[in-house]
C-alpha positions as protocol buffer text, in pm:
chain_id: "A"
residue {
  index: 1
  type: UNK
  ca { x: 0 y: 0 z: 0 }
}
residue {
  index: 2
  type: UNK
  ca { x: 121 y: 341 z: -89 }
}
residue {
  index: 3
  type: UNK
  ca { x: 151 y: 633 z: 155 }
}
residue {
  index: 4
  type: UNK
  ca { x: 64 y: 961 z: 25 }
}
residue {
  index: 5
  type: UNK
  ca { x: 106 y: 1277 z: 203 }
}
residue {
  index: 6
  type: UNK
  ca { x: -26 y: 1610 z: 139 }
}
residue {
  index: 7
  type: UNK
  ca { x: 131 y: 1808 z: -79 }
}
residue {
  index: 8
  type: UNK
  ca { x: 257 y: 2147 z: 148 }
}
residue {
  index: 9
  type: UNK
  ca { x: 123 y: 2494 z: -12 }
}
residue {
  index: 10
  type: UNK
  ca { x: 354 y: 2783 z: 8 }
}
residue {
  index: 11
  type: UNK
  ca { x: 236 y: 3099 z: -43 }
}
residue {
  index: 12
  type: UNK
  ca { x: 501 y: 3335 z: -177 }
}
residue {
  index: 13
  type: UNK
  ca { x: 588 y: 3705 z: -27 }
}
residue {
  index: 14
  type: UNK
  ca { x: 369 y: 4005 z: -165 }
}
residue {
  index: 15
  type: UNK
  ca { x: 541 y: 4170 z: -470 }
}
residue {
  index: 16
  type: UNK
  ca { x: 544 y: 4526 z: -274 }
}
residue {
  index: 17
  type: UNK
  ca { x: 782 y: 4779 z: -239 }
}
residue {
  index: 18
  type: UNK
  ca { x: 860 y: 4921 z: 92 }
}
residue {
  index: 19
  type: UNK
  ca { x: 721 y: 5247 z: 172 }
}
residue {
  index: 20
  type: UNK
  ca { x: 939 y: 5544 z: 171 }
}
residue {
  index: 21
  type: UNK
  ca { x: 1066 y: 5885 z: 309 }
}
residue {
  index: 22
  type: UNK
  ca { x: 1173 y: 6154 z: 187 }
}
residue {
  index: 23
  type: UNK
  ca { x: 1433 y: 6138 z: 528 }
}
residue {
  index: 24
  type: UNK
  ca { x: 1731 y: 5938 z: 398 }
}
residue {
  index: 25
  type: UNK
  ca { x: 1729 y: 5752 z: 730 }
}
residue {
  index: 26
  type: UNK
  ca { x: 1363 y: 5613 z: 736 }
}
residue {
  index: 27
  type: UNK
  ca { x: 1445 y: 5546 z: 387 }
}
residue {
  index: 28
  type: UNK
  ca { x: 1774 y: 5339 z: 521 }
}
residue {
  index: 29
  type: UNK
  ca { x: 1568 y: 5144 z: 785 }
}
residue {
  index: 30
  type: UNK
  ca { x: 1263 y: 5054 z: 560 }
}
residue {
  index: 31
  type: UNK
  ca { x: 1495 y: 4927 z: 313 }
}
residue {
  index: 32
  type: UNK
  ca { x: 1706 y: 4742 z: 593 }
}
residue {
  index: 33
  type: UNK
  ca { x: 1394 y: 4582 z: 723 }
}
residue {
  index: 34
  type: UNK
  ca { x: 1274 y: 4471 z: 391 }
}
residue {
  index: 35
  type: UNK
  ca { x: 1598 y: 4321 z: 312 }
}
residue {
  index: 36
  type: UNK
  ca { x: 1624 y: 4114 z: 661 }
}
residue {
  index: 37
  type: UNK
  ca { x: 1223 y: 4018 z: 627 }
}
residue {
  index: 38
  type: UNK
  ca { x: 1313 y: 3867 z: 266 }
}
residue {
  index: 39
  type: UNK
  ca { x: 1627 y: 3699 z: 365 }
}
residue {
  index: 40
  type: UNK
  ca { x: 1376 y: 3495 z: 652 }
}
residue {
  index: 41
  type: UNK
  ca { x: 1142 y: 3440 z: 370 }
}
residue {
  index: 42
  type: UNK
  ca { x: 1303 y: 3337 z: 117 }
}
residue {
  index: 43
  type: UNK
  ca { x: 1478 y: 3036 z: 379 }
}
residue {
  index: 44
  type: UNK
  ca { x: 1080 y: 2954 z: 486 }
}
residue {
  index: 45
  type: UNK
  ca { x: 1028 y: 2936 z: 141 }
}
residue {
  index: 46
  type: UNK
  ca { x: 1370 y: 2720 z: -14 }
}
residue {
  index: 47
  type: UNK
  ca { x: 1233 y: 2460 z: 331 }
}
residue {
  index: 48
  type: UNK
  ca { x: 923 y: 2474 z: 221 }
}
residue {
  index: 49
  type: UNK
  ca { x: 1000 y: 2373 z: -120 }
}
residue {
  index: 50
  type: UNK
  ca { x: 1249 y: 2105 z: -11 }
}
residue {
  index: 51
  type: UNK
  ca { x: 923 y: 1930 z: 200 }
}
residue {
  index: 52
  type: UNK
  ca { x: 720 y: 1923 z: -79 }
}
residue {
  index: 53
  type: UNK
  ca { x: 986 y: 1795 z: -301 }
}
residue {
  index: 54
  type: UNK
  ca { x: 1063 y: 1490 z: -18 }
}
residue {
  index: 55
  type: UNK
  ca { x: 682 y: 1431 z: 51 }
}
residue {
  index: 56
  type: UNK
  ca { x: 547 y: 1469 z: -315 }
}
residue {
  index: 57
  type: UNK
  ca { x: 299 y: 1218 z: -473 }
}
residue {
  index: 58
  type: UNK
  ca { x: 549 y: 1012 z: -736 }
}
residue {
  index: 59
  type: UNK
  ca { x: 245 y: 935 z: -940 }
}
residue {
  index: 60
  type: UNK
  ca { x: 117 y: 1304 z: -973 }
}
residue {
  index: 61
  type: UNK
  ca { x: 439 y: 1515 z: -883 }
}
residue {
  index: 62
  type: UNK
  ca { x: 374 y: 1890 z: -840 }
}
residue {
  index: 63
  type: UNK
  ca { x: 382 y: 2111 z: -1132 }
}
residue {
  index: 64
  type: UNK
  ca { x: 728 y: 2284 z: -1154 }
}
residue {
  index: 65
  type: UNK
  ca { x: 611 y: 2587 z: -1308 }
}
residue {
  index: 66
  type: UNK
  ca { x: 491 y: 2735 z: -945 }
}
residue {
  index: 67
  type: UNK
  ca { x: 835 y: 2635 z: -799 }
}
residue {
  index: 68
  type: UNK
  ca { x: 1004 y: 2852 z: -1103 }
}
residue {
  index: 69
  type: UNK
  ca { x: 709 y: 3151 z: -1049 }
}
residue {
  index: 70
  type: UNK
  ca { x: 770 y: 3177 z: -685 }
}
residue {
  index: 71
  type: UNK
  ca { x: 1160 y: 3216 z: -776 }
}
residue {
  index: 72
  type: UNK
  ca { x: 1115 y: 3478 z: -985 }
}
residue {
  index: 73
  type: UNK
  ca { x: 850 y: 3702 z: -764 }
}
residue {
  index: 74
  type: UNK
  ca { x: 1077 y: 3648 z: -491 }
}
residue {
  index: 75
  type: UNK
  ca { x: 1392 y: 3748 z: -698 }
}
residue {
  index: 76
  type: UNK
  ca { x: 1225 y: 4065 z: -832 }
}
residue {
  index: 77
  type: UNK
  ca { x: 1164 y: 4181 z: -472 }
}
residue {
  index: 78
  type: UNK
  ca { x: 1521 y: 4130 z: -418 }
}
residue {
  index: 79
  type: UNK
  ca { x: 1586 y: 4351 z: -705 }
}
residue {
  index: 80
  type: UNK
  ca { x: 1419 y: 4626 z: -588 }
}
residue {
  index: 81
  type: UNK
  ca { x: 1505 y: 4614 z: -225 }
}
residue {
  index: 82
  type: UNK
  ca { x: 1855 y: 4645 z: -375 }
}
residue {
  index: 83
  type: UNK
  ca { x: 1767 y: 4900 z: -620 }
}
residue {
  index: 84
  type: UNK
  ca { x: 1619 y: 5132 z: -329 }
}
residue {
  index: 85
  type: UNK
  ca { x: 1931 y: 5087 z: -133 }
}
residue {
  index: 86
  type: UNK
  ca { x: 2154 y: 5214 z: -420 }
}
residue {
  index: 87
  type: UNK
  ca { x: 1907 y: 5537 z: -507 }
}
residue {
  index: 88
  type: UNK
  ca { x: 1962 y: 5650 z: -96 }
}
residue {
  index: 89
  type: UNK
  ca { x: 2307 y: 5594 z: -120 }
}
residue {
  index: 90
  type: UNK
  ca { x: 2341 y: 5824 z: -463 }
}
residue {
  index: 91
  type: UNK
  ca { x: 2146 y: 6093 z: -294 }
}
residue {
  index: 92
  type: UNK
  ca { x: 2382 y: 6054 z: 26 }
}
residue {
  index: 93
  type: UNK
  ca { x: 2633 y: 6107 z: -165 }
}
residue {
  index: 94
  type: UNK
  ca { x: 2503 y: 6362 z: -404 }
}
residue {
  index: 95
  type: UNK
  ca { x: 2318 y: 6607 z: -86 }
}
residue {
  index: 96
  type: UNK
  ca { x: 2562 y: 6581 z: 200 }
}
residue {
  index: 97
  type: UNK
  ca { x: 2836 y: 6358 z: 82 }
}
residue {
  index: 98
  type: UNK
  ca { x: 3186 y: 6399 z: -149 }
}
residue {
  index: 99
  type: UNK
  ca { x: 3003 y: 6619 z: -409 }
}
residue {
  index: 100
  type: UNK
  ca { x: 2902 y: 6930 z: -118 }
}
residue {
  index: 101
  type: UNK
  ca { x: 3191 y: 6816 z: 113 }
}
residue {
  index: 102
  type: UNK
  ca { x: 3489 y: 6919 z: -138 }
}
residue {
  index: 103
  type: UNK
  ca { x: 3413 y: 7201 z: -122 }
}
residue {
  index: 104
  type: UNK
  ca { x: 3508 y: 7258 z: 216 }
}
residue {
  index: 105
  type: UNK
  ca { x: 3893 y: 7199 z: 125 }
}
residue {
  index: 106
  type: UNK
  ca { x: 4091 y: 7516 z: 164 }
}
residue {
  index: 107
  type: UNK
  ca { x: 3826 y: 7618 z: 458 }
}
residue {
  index: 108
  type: UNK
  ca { x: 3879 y: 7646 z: 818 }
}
residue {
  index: 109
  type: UNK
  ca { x: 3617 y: 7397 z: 1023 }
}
residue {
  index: 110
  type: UNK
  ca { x: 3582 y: 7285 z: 1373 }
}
residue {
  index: 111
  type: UNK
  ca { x: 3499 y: 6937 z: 1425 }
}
residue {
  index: 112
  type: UNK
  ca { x: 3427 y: 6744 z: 1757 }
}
residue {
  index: 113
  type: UNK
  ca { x: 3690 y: 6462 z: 1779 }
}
residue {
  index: 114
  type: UNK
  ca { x: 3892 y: 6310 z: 2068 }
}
residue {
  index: 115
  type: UNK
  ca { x: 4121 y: 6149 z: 1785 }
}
residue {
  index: 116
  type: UNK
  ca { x: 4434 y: 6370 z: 1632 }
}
residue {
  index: 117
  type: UNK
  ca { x: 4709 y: 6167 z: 1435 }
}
residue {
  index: 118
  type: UNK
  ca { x: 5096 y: 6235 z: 1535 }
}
residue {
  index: 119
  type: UNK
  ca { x: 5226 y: 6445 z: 1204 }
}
residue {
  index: 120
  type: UNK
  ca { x: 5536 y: 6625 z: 1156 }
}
residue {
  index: 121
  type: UNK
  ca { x: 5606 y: 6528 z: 1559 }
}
residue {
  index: 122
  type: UNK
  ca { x: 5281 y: 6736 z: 1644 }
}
residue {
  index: 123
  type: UNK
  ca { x: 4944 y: 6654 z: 1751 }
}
residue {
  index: 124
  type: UNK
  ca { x: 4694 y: 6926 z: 1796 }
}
residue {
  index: 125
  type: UNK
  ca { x: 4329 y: 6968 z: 1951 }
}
residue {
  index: 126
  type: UNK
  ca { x: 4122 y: 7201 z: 2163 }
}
residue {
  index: 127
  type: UNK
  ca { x: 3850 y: 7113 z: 2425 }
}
residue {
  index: 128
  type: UNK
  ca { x: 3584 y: 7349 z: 2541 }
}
residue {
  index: 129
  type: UNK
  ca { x: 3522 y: 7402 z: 2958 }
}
residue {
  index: 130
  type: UNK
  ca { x: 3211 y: 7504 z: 3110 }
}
residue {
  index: 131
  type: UNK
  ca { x: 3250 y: 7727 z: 3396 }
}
residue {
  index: 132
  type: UNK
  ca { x: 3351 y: 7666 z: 3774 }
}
residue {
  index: 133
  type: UNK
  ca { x: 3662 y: 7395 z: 3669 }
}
residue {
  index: 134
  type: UNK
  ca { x: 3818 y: 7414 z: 4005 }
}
residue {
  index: 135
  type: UNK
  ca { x: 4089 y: 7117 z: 3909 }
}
residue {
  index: 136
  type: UNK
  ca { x: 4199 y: 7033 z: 3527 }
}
residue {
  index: 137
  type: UNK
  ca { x: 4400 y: 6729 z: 3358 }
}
residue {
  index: 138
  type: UNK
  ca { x: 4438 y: 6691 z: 3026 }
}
residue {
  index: 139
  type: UNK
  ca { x: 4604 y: 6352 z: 2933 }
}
residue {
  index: 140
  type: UNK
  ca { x: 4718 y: 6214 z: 2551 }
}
residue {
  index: 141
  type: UNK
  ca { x: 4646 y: 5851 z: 2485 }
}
residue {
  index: 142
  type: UNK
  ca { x: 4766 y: 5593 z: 2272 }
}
residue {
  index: 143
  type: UNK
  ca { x: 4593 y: 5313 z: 2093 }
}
residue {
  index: 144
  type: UNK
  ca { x: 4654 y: 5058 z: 2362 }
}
residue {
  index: 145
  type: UNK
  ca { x: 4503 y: 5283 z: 2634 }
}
residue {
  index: 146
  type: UNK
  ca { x: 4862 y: 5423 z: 2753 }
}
residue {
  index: 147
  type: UNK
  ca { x: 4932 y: 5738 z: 2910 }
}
residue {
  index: 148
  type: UNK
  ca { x: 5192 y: 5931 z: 2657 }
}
residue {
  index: 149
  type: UNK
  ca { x: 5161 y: 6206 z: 2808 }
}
residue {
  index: 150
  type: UNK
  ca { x: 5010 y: 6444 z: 3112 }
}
residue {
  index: 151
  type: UNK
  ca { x: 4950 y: 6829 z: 3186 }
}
residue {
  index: 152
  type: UNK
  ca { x: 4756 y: 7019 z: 3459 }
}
residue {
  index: 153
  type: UNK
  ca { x: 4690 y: 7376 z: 3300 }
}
residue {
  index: 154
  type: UNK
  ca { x: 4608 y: 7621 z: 3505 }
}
residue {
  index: 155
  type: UNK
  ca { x: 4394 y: 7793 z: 3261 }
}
residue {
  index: 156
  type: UNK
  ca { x: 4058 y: 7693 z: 3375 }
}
residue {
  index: 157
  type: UNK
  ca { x: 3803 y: 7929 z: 3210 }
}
residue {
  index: 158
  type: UNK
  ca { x: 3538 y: 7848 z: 3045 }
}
residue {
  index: 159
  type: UNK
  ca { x: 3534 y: 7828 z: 2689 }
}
residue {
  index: 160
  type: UNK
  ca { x: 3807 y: 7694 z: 2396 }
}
residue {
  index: 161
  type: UNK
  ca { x: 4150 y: 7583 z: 2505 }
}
residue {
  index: 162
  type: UNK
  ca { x: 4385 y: 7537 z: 2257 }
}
residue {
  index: 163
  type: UNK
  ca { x: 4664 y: 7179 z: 2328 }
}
residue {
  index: 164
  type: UNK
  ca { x: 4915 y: 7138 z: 2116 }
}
residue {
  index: 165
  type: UNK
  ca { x: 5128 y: 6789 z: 2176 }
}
residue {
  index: 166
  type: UNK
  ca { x: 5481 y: 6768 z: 2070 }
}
residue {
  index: 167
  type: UNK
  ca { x: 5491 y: 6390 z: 2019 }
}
residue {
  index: 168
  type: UNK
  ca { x: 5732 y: 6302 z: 2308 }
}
residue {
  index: 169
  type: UNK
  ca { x: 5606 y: 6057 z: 2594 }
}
residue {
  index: 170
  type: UNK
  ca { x: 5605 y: 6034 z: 2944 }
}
residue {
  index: 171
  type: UNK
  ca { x: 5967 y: 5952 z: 2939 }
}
residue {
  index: 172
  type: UNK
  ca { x: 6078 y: 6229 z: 2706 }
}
residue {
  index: 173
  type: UNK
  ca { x: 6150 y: 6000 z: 2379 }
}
residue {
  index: 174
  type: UNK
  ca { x: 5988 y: 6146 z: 2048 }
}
residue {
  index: 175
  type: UNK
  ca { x: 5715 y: 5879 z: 1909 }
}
residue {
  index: 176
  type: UNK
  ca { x: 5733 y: 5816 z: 1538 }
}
residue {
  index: 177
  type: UNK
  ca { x: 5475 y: 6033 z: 1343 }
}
residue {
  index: 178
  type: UNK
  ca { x: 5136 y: 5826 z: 1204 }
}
residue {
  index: 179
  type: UNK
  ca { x: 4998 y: 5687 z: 1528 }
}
residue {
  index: 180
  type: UNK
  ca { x: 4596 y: 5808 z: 1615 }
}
residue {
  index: 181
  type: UNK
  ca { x: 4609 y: 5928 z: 2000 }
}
residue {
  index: 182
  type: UNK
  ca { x: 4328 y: 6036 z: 2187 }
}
residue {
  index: 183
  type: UNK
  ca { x: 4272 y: 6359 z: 2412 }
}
residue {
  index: 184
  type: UNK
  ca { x: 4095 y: 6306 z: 2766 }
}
residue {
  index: 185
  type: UNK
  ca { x: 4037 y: 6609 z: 2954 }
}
residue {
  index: 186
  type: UNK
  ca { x: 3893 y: 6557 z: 3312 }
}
residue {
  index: 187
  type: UNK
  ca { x: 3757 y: 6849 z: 3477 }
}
residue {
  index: 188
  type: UNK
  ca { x: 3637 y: 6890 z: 3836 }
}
residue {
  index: 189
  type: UNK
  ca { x: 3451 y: 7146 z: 4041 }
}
residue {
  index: 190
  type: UNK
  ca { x: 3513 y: 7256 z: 4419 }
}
residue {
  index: 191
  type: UNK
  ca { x: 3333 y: 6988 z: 4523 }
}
residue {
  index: 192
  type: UNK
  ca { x: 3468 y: 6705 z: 4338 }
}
residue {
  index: 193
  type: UNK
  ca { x: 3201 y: 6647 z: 4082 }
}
residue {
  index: 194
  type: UNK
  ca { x: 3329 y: 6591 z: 3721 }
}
residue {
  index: 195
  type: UNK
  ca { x: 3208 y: 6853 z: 3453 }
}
residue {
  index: 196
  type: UNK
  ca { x: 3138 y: 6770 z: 3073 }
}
residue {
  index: 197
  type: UNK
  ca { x: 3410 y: 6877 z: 2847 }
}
residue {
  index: 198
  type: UNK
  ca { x: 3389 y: 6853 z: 2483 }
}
residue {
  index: 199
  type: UNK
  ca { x: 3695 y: 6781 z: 2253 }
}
residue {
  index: 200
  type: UNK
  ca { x: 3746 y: 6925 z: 1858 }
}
residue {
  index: 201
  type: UNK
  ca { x: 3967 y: 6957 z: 1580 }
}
residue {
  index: 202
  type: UNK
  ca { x: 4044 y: 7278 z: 1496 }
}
residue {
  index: 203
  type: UNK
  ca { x: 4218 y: 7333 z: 1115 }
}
residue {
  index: 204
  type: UNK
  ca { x: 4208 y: 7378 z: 727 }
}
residue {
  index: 205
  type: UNK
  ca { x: 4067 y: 7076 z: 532 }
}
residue {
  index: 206
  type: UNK
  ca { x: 4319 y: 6942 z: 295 }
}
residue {
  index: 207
  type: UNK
  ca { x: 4133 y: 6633 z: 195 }
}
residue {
  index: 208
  type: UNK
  ca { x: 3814 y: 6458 z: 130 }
}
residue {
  index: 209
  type: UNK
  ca { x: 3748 y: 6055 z: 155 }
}
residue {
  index: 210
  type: UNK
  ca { x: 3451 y: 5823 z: 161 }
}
residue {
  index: 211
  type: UNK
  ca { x: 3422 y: 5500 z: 390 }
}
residue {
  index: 212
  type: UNK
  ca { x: 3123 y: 5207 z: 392 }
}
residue {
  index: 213
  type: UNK
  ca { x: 2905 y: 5504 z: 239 }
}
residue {
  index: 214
  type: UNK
  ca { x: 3019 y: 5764 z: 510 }
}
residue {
  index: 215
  type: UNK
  ca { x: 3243 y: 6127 z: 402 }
}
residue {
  index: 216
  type: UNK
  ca { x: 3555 y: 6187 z: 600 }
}
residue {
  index: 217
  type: UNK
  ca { x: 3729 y: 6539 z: 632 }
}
residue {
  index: 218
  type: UNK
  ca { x: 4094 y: 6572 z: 645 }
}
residue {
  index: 219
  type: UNK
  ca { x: 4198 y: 6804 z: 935 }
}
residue {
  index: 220
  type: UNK
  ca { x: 4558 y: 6811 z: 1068 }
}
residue {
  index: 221
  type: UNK
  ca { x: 4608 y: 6467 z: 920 }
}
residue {
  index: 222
  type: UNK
  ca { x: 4315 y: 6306 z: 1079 }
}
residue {
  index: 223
  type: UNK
  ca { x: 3976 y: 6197 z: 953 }
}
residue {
  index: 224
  type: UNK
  ca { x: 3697 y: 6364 z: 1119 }
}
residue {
  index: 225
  type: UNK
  ca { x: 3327 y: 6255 z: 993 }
}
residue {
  index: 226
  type: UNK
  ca { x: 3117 y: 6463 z: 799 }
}
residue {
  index: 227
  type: UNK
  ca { x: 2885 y: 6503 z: 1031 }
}
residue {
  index: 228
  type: UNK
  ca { x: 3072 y: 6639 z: 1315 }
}
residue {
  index: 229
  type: UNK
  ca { x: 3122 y: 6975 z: 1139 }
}
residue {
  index: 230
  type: UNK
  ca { x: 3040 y: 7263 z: 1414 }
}
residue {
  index: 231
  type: UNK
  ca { x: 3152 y: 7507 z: 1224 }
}
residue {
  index: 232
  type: UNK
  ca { x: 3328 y: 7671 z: 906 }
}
residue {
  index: 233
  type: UNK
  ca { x: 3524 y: 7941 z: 811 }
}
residue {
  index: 234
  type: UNK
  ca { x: 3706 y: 8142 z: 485 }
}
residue {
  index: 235
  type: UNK
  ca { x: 4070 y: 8136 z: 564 }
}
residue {
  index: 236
  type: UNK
  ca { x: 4162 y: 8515 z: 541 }
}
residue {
  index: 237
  type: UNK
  ca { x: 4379 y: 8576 z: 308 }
}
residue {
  index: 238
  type: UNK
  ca { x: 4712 y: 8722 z: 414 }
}
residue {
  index: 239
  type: UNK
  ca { x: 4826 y: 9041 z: 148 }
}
residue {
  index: 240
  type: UNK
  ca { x: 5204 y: 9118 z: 132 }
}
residue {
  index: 241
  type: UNK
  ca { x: 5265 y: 9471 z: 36 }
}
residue {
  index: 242
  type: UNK
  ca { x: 5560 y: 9480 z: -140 }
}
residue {
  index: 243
  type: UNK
  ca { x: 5879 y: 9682 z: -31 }
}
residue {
  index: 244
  type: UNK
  ca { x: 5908 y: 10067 z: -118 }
}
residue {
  index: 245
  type: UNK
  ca { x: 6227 y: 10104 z: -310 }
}
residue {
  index: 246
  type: UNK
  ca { x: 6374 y: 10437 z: -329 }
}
residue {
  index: 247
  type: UNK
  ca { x: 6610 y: 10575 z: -591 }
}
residue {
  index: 248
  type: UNK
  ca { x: 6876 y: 10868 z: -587 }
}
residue {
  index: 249
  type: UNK
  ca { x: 6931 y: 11081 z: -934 }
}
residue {
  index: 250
  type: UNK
  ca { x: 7254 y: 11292 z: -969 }
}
């Protein structure tokens, strides 16, 4: 006697598009979301297919066609999943990405970063106080989490502060130029309580990059995000009058 077992009906995803924004970030996370809720669908639907494959009828197998339809409507809302993701990331780029952010180079901008990269045996940044700092240290460190190097300044009013590092540790021995260090500045009132301080990059942007769809700045030989930007300036341009020569007739 032959055992025959029901035949398991799969119903394949509905051929929508995700709804969109016009705000590039709902945009990112409906198109995110569709892409995950496909990828668990489409696995339903290959073990779906495999059980009806192992459990079908020999005598009346099903018809293939379906198997082949349900591919394709499930590819072509791949396709435009995909094709939504590459339209936000043109637009990134286009609005506030390489196209709007060269034009910064040659500018002065202010950035909030902790980060500064050792160049030409320097390492520059400048962190903002509030008011009442009753005690101040301002320490540079490395990669591994080690102290390189350790100040108390005894300028403790409130606003911009600009620290300049000269590259030598705690020890006095230069460190070789290209290493990322980070500035921590802990600040303290009279009673002991620690105050938020905020750390930037202060300089002219000689450079513009792009990263896993993000922009990166080039200030004092470190990459600062896009996004960071506080604030930009013209560089003022610096006039040299020429010297006044004076001549003697006979």
């Amino acid at each position: 006697m032959t055992t025959t077992t029901a035949p398991v009906t799969t119903t394949p995803p509905p051929t929508t598009t995700p709804s969109t924004s016009t705000s590039g970030g709902t945009t990112n996370t409906n198109t995110l979301a569709g892409l995950d809720s496909l990828t668990s669908n489409f696995t339903t639907f290959l073990t779906l297919l495999t059980t009806q494959l192992q459990n079908q009828d020999p005598t009346a197998p099903l018809d293939s066609n379906q198997f082949t339809q349900q591919l394709v409507q499930m590819t072509g809302v791949e396709q435009q999943l995909n094709t939504n993701s590459l339209l936000q990331q043109l637009v990134n780029n286009t609005s506030g990405g390489v196209s709007t952010a060269v034009s910064l180079i040659g500018k002065q901008v202010k950035a909030t970063s902790d980060t500064a990269n050792l160049t030409g045996g320097q390492a520059q940044w400048t962190y903002n106080l509030p008011a009442g700092v009753a005690d101040l240290k301002v320490q540079v460190v490395d990669a591994n989490g080690t102290i390189v190097n350790s100040v108390a300044p005894t300028d403790m009013g409130s606003g911009d502060h600009a620290f300049s590092w000269n590259g030598k540790n705690l020890a006095g021995s230069q460190l070789p130029d290209g290493g990322t260090y980070t500035l921590k500045v802990t600040a303290t009132d009279s009673g002991g309580n620690t105050l938020a301080t905020t750390n930037y990059q202060s300089g002219v942007v000689t450079g513009v990059t792009q990263s896993n769809g993000s922009t990166f700045l080039t200030i004092n030989g470190s990459q600062v995000p896009w996004s960071n930007i506080v604030s930009i300036n013209q560089v003022a341009s610096t006039t040299t009058t020429p010297p006044t020569s004076s001549a003697s007739g006979s």
